[in-house]
Every structure is written in structure tokens, then in C-alpha cells.
C-alpha positions in Angstrom: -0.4 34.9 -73.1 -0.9 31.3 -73.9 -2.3 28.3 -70.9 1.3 27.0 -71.2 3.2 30.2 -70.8 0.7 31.2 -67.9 1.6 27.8 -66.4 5.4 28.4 -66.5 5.0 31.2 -64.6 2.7 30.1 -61.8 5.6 27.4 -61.8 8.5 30.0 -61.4 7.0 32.3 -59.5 5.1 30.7 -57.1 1.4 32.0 -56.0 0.7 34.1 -58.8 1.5 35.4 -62.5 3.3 38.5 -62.3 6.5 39.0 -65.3 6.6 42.0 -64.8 7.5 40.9 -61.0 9.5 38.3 -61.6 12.3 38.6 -59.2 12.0 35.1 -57.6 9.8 36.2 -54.0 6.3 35.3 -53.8 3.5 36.7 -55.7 0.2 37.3 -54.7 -1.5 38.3 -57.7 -5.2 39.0 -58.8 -6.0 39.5 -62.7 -8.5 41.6 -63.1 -10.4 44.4 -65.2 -10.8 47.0 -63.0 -14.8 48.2 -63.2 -15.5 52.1 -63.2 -17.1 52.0 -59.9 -16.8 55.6 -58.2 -19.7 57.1 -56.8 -21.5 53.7 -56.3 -21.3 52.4 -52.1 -21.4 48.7 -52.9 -18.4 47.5 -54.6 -18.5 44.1 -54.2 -21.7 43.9 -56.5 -20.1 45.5 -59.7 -17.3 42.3 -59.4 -17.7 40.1 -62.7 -17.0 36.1 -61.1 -13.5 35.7 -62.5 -13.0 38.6 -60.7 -14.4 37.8 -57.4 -12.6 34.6 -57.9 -9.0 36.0 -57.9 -9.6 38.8 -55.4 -10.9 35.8 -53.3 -7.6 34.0 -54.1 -5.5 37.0 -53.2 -7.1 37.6 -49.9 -6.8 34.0 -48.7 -2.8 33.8 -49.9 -2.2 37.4 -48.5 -4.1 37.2 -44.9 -5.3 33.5 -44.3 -2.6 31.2 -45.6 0.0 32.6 -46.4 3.5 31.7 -46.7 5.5 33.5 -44.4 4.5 33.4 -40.3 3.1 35.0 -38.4 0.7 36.4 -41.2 0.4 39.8 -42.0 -2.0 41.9 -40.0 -1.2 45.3 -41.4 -0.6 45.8 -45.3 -0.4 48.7 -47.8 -1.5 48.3 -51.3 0.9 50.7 -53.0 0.9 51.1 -57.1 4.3 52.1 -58.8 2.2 54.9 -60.2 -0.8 56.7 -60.5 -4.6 55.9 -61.5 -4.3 52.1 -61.7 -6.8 51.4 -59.4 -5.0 50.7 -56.5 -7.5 52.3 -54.9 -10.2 50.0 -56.0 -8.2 46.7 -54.8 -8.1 48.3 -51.6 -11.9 48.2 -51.1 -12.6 45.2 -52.7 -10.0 43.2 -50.7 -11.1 44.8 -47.0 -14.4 43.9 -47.8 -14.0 40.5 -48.9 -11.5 39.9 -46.2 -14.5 41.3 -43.7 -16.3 38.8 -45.2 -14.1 36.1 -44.5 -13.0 36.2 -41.0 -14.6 37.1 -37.6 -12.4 40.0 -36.9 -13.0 43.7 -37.5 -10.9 44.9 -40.7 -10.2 48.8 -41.1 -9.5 50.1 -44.7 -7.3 52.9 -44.2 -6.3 56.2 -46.7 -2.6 56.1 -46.6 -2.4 58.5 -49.6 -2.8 61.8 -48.4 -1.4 64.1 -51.5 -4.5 62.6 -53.8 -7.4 60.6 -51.2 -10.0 58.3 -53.3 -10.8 55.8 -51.4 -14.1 57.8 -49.8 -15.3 58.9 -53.5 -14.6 55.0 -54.8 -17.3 54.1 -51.8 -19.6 56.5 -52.5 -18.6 58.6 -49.2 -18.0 62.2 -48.0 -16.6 61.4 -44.4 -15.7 64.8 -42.3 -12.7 63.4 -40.9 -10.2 61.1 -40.9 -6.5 60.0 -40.2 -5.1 63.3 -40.8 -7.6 64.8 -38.6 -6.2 61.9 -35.6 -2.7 63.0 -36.1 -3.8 66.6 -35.1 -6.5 66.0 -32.5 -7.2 63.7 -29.0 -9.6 60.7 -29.0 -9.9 57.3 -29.8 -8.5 56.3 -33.6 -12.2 54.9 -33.6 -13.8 58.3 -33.6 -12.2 59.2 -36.7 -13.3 56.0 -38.5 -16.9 54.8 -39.6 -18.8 51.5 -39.9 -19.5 50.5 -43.5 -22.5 48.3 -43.7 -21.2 45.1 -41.8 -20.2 45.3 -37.9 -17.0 44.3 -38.5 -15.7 46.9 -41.8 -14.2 50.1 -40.8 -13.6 52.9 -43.0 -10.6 55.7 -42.1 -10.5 58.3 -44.3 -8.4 60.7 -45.2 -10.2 63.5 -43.8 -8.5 67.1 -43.6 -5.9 68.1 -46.1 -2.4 67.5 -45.5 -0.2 70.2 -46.0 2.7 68.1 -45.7 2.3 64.5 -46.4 5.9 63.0 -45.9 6.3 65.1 -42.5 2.8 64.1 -40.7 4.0 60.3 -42.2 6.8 60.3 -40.5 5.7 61.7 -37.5 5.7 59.8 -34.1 2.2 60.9 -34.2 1.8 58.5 -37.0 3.7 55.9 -35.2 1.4 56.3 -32.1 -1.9 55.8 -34.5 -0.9 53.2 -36.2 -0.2 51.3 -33.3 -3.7 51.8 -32.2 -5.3 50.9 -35.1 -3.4 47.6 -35.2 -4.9 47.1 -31.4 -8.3 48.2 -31.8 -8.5 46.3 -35.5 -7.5 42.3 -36.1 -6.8 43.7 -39.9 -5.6 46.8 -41.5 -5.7 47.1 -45.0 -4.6 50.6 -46.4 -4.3 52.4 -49.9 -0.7 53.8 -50.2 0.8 56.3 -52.4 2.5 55.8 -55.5 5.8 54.5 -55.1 7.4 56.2 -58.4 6.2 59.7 -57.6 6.3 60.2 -54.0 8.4 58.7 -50.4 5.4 58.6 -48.8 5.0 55.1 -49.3 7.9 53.6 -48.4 7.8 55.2 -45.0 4.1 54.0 -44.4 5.8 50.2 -45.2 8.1 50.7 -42.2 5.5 50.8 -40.4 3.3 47.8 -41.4 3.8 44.4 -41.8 4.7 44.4 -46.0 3.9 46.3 -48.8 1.7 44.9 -51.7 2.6 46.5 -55.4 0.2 47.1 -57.8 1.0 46.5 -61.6 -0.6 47.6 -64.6 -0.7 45.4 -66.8 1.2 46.5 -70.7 2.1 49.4 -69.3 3.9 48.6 -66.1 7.7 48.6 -67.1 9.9 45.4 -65.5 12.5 47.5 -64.6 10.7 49.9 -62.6 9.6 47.1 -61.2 12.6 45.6 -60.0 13.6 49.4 -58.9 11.3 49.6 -56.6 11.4 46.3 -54.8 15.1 46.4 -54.3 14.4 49.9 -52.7 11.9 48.3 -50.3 14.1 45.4 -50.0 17.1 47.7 -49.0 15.1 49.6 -46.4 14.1 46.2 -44.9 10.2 46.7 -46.0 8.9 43.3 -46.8 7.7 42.7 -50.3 4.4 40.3 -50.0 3.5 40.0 -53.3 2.2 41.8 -56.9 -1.2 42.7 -58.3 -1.0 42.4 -62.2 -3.9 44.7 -62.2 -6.1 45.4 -66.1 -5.2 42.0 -67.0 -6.7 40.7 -69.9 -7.4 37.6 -71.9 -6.8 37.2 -75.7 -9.9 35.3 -75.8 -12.4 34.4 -74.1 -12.4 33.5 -70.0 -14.6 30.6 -70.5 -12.9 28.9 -73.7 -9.6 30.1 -71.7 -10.2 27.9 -68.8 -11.2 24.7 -70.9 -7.6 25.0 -72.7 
């Protein structure tokens, strides 16, 4: 993709560079090369600077200024399908968002038919939101502190035996409306939106749904498929991750073009 082109987009589409996206809302969008970073607890450290950079840009668009008001407190990362390291944006943006604001942020395991969020950071938690939907206490018991005061991590935790019925579950409802009171930010890793209905009924109960893209491989009109399903259900569409993105040359000759 050439400066120019790249340009033109940002131009047409607003806050980001998404074509695969390009329906006319507002993008959010972090270009990136996703780092094989499972089994390691710190993610933030294996982040190359352009990286950082847009993850910092997407957090700041998506939580801190963003466009539409009030700003979204509650958000599921969801990629149209599997293994494009939706699950890796999750962690990276709830801790750099931790980073960035006073309040306590929870990362949350929305997917429930394959969890990864607990073996990208390195964890082996023994319960988790599945376990709160079935049990009494506090959403905080279920949850754990990851390094700073203010990151929480809420795992996955027991198996579900049937996702889109414990989803959909007043239970669910009930949760989720405690973690939005005990946490000022809830970012959570959703299912694939291709493969499964799980996510769209975890965007009915947030504040808007993010979609992850893989770059050349992501197809526009599955794209477009999907967005007008969340548009027709009412889910708000916040923006697109062009996710694997990379440069025909190289980043530091790009930028001086």
C-alpha cells in the first residue's frame, strides 16, 4: 500500500485504515504484527514501538476520546474468525489502557467454546466467569489482580457445556452488570463472529463491539456481513482492527515518505 493510498483512506474513513471495513462508520484501527507471545506474563514488553504506538492510538480513540458520547465503558474485541490474535489485542489494550487512566480495568474471557486469554498471560487461574454464573459471591472473587492495582483478570474458568445458553442467561445479565459497577473499564475477548452466536449476544450487552481483521486474508464481504448483522440487532460497531498488517518496506523509510 502506498503513503498516498494510506492517506486516502485515513481521509475516507476517518480514525483509521481499514478497506476491508470500509462501510463509512468510524474506524479504530491498530496495524500491527502480532508477536508469538503465549506462555510469557508480561505482554507489553514483547511490543516492537510501532506497535506500542498504534495500540496506544487505539486505546486513546476507543476509551479516552472518542467520537461518540458518553464513551464506551464496556467493549468486546470480537474477530470474524478464528486464531487472529484477537486474543492478544485484548491483553495488550487492558493493559495499556490500565496504564493510562486511574480507574480499575478488568480483561474479561467472553469466549468460552475455545479460552486463551489465561495461556497468552502466562496463567492457569481456577476459576472464572463461568464459575460466577453457577456459584454466589462477589464477581471480584472470581477475578485476580495482574501486577498493577488497578488490572483485573476474569477468566474463563470451568468449561461450559453450553456457551450460547449460559450467554444468554439472566445470570449473565446480572454479572455483567456487576462488573460494569465494581470496574470503570471492561475490556473482553469475544468469540468469533463467523463461527459462532455467542458474540453477538455478548454485544447486547456492552457498550459496542470491536472487529478484528486479518489482514490479506480477511474477505470485505464478510466484513460488511457481519456489521450489518450487528447493525440490524442494534449492537454498536466502534470500530476495526486491521490486525498482521504489514509494510512493503521498511517502517522507518515508510514514515519519511
Amino acid at each position: 500500500m502506498s503513503k498516498n493510498y494510506e492517506l486516502l483512506q485515513r481521509a475516507d474513513f476517518g480514525l483509521g485504515v481499514a478497506p476491508a471495513f470500509a462501510t463509512g462508520t468510524s474506524t479504530a484501527a491498530a496495524e500491527s504484527v502480532t508477536p508469538a507471545i503465549a506462555g510469557t506474563a508480561e505482554v507489553l514488553s514483547t511490543l516492537v514501538p510501532e506497535v506500542r504506538e498504534e495500540a496506544l492510538k487505539l486505546v486513546q480513540r476507543l476509551f479516552l476520546i472518542p467520537q461518540q458520547q458518553p464513551s464506551p465503558r464496556a467493549v468486546v474485541f470480537a474477530g470474524l474468525d478464528a486464531n487472529i490474535g484477537c486474543n492478544w489485542l485484548c491483553a495488550v489494550i487492558a493493559k495499556l489502557l490500565a496504564k493510562s487512566v486511574p480507574g480499575s480495568v478488568c480483561l474479561v474471557e467472553g469466549n468460552f467454546r475455545k479460552p486463551s486469554l489465561s495461556d497468552t498471560l502466562g496463567l492457569n487461574p481456577d476459576r472464572g466467569l463461568v464459575d460466577s454464573l453457577r456459584q454466589v459471591g462477589s464477581i471480584r472473587d472470581f477475578a485476580r489482580q495482574l501486577g498493577s492495582d488497578n488490572l483485573w483478570l476474569l477468566a474463563a474458568g470451568a468449561p461450559a457445556e453450553d456457551p450460547t445458553i449460559l450467554l444468554n442467561s439472566d445470570r449473565m445479565k446480572e454479572r455483567l452488570s456487576e462488573l460494569r459497577e465494581e470496574f470503570d473499564y471492561v475490556v473482553m475477548n469475544g468469540p468469533p463472529l463467523n463461527a459462532f452466536a455467542d458474540g453477538m449476544v455478548l454485544g447486547r450487552l456492552v457498550d459496542g463491539v470491536v472487529l478484528v481483521l486479518e489482514a490479506n486474508s480477511t474477505r470485505r464481504e464478510a466484513a460488511l456481513r457481519v456489521t450489518e448483522s450487528l447493525k440490524a440487532m442494534n449492537i454498536p460497531v466502534l470500530g476495526a482492527v486491521l490486525n498482521n498488517r504489514t509494510f512493503p518496506i521498511p517502517t522507518a523509510l515508510y514514515k519519511r515518505l
